[in-house]
N, C-alpha and C positions, 0 to 999 in steps of 0.2 A: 324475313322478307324485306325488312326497312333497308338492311344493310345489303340484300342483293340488288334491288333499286338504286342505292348510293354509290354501288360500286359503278354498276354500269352507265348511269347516266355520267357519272366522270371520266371512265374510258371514254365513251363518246364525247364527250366536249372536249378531251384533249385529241381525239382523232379531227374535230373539226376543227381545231387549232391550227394542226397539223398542216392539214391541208390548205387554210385558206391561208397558211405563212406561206409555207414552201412549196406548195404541189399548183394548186391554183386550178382544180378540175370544175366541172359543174359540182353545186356541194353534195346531190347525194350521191352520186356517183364517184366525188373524191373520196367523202368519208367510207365509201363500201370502200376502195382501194387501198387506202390508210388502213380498213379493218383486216384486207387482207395481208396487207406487208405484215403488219405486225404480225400476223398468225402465223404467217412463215418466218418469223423473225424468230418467235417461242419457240418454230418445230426446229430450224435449225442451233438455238440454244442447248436443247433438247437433247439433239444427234452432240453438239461436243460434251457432254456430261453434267451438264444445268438444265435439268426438268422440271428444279421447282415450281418457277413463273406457271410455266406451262401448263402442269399439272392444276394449277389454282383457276386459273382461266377455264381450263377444259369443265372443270366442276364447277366457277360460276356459272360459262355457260347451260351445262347440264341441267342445273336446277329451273330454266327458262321452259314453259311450254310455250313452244314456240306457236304452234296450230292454234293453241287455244288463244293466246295474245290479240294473233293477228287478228284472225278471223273473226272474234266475237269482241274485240275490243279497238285495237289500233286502225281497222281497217273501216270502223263505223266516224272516227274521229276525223280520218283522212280523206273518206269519201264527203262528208256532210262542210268538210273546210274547200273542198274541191267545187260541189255542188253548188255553194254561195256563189260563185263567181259566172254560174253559165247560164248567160239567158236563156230563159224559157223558151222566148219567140224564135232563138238562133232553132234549138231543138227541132220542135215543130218543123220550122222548115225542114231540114235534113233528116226529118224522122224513117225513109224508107229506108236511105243507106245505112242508119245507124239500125234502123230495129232489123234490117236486111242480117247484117253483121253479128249483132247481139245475141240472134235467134239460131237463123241456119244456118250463119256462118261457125258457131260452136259447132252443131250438128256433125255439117261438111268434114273440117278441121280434124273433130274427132276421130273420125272411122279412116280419113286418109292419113292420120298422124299413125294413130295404131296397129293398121295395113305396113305403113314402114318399118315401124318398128318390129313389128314381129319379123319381118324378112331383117333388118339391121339387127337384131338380138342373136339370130340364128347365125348371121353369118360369123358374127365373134362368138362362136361357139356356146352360145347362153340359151335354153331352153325356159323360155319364157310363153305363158298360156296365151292364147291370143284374146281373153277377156283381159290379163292383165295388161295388154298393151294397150286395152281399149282404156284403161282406166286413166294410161301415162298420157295419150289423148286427149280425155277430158279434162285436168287436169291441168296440162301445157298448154291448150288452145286460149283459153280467155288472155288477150292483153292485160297488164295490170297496171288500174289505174295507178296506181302511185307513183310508179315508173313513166308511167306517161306523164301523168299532170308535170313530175318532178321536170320531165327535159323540153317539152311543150312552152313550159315558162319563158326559157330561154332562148326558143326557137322562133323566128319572127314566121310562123305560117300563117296562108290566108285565113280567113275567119273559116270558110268550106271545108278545108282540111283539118283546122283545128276543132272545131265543132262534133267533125263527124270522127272523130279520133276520141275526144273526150269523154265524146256521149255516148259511144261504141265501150270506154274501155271503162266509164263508170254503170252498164248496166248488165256487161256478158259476165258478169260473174256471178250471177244469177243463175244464166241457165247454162253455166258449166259447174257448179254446186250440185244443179237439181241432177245432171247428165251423169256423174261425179257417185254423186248417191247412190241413184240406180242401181249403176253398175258393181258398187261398192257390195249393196243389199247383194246383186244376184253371186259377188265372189262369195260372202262371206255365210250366205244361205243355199245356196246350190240349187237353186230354182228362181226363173223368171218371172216377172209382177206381171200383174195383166197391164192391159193397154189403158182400163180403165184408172187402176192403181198410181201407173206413173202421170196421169193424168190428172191426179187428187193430190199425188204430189207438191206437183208444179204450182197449182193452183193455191196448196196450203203455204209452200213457201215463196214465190216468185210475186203471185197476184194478192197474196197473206199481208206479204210484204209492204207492197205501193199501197195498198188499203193502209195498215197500221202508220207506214211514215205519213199517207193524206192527212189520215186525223191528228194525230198529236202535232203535226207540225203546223197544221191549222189552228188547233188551238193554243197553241205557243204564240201563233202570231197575231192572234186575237189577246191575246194578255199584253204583247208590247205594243200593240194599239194603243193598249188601255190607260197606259202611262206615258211621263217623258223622264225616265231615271236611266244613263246609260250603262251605270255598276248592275242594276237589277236586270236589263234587258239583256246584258253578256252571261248573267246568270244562267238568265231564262234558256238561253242556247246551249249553255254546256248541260244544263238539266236535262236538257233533250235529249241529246246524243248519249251520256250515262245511264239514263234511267229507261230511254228507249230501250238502247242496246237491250241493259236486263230485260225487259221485259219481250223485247222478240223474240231473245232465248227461253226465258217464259212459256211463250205464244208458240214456238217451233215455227215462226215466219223467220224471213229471211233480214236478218238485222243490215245489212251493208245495201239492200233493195231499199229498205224505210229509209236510211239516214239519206242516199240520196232524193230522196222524192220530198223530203223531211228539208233539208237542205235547199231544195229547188223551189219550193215555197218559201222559206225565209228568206234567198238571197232575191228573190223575184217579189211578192205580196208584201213582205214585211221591209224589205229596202224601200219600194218607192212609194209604200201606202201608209210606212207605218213607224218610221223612222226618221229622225232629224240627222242634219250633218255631221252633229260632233257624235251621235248613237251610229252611225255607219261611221263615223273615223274608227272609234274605237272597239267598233265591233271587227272591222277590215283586220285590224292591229294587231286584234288579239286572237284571232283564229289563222292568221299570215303567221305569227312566232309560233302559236301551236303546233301548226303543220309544216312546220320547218323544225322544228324538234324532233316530232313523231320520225319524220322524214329521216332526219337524221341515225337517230336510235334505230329506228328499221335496216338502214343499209349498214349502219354500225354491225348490226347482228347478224346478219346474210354476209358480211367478210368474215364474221370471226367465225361462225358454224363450220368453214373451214377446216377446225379443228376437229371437228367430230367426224366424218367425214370418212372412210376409205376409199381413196383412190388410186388411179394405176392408168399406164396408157391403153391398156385398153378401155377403160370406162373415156380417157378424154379422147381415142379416135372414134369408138361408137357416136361419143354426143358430140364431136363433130358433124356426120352424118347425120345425125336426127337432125341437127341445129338448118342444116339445107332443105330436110323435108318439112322441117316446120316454115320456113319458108316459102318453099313451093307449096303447101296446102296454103298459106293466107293468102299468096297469091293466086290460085284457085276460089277461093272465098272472094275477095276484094273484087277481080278482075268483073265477075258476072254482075255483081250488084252494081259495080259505077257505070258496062257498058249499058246496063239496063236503064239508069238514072239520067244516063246521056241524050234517053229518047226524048225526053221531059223538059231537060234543062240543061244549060251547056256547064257545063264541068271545066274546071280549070285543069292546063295543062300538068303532067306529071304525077295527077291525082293518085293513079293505081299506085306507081313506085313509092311515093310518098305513104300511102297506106299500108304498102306493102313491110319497106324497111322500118315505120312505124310500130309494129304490133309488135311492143316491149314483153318480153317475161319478169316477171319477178315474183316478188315475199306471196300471192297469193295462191302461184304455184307448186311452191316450197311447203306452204302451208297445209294443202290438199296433199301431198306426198306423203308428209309425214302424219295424216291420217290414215295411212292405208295401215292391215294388220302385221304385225311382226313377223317376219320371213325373209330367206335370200331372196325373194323377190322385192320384196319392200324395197331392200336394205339398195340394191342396183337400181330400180326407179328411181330411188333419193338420190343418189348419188350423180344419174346423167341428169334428171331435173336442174339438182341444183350446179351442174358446168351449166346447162345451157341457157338456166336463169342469166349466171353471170356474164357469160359471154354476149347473151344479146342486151344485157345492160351495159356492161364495156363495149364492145363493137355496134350497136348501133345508137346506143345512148349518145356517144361519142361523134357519130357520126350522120345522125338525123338533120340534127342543125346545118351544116355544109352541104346537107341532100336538097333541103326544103329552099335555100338562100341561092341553089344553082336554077331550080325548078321556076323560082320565081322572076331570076334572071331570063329567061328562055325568050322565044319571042312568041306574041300571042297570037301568030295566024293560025285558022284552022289546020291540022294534019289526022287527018282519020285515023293513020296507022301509028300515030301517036299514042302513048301512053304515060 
């Protein structure tokens, strides 16, 4: 295990070598591209008579669970370093659009994602159930934080935009896990829960959740009250997020729901009640290199999975296709809840688009795929997931920042027919 640890963290630090020498992308964004050249680097080694490399890779990566990393471990680290940074107050305000978003906007997404796909599977000749398109749906639909927080950084968006992007893409993975399940339960039992059941659900993992992150994160932040040691207060947070995680898995609440809520108490109650300058210096310090690591190592792994992979043109012109109706469902979703918000409160210009080219896929998607059970259908789910993870990370990762910087450019007179 030490040695598969050693290996990978050093391919990835020389992929982000790589990139911030020669390439000069956003970094997680460069370092997934750097992960992929090299992977088509090995395969065409590979094709002239040099398999070695290739084959060593292939089986580092193999030995990786991927689902279980993300899911139950790297995605509690990344959410809860995310978490620190977003006002509370901003929240609140923006709380309709986001919980609008987080809620039914998975719902929506779902059923119109999986409605495409089964018409896009059928017409490349693929006979796929219409429960399991509902699954690729749920699944595809949550934005992922990671991918967002990662290119948001970079992006100079209004606080409205950035607020309700963040808050949207650190809470709808929640209830596309719980949607996720479900549906999972009725593929893999052949019968439907009652109304009440997936209602016990939700409440076990989604509401399980913001309970377990309330309390412990309360009381983590009643302990860094209680001193002024800044080594023991950085402790105190990483104990959190470790020892949470396990024990949500424990609990069957939803770990990546606590760590945010867990998070959003510390970087709120414990920053301004309970913390001196030089304990938020070095707390900022060391949770910014954490999740610049994590960050890294994530997109390191989503280029090189690459390798494992089958693919063919028809898997990349179907997930072309899906990649537009994933699109048109967020903009379906987006469109209703801002013109709703607008009765309220005036909305900055170019909000819808900005939301729309906004909603990243990524590693949480991948993640959820590769839960699903063993089968050709699995194996083709995986496969268009993870192009259209990539592709809306390269193509709008890419290209969010030049959307948000024109939007902002515009002029501010009212236009109704604006969007």
């Amino acid at each position: 295990m030490l040695e598969l640890v050693a290996a990978f963290i050093c391919l990835t630090t020389l992929l982000t070598y790589v990139n911030f020498r020669f390439i000069g992308l956003p970094p997680t964004i460069g370092v997934m591209v750097t992960a992929m050249l090299f992977s088509l680097i090995l395969q065409v080694l590979s094709f002239l008579g040099f398999p070695g490399l290739e084959d060593q890779v292939r089986a580092l990566i193999g030995q990786i669970d991927f689902g279980d990393l993300l899911m139950n471990w790297m995605l509690s680290f990344l959410l809860f370093a995310g978490a620190l940074h977003v006002n509370l107050a901003d929240l609140k305000s923006y709380r309709w659009p986001i919980g609008l978003l987080a809620t039914f906007g998975v719902l929506i997404a779902t059923f119109v994602i999986g409605t495409l796909a089964f018409w896009i599977f059928g017409l490349f000749g693929w006979h796929v159930s219409f429960l399991y398109c509902l699954l690729f749906g749920a699944l595809i639909s949550p934005t992922d934080p990671i991918a967002v927080l990662g290119v948001l950084r970079t992006a100079n968006a209004s606080k409205p935009l950035k607020t309700t992007i963040v808050g949207e893409s650190l809470f709808n993975d929640g209830t596309a896990v719980v949607v996720f399940t479900v549906l999972l339960g009725i593929a893999q039992l052949g019968e439907t829960p009652t109304v009440s059941a997936t209602v016990m659900l939700f409440v076990h993992e989604a509401v399980g959740g913001v309970v377990f992150g309330g309390l412990i994160g309360y009381v983590v932040y009643r302990m860094i009250k209680s001193i002024e040691q800044y080594q023991v207060e950085v402790m105190l947070t990483l104990a959190l997020v470790i020892g949470g995680s396990a024990m949500s898995a424990e609990l069957h609440v939803s770990a990546p729901i606590a760590m945010v809520v867990a998070g959003l108490i510390i970087g709120n109650l414990g920053r301004n009640l309970a913390m001196n300058d030089m304990t938020r210096r070095y707390m900022d310090g060391f949770w910014e290199l954490l999740d610049d690591i994590l960050n890294a190592l994530l997109f390191a792994l989503i280029g090189m999975e690459l390798l494992l992979l089958p693919f063919s043109w028809l898997h990349l012109s179907a997930a072309g296709l899906l990649a537009v109706a994933i699109l048109l469902s967020r903009w379906l979703t987006v469109a209703p809840a801002i013109a709703l918000l607008r009765r309220w409160r005036t909305v900055p210009r170019g909000t819808i688009r900005v939301l729309t080219w906004g909603g990243l896929r990524g590693g949480v998607s991948v993640a959820l795929a590769l839960a699903l059970p063993l089968g050709p259908e699995r194996d083709l789910v995986l496969s268009i997931t993870y192009i259209v993870v990539l592709s809306s990370i390269l193509l709008q990762g890419l290209t969010i920042g030049p959307l948000v910087k024109s939007v902002t450019r515009e002029p501010t007179s009212p236009d109704p027919t604006s969007h």
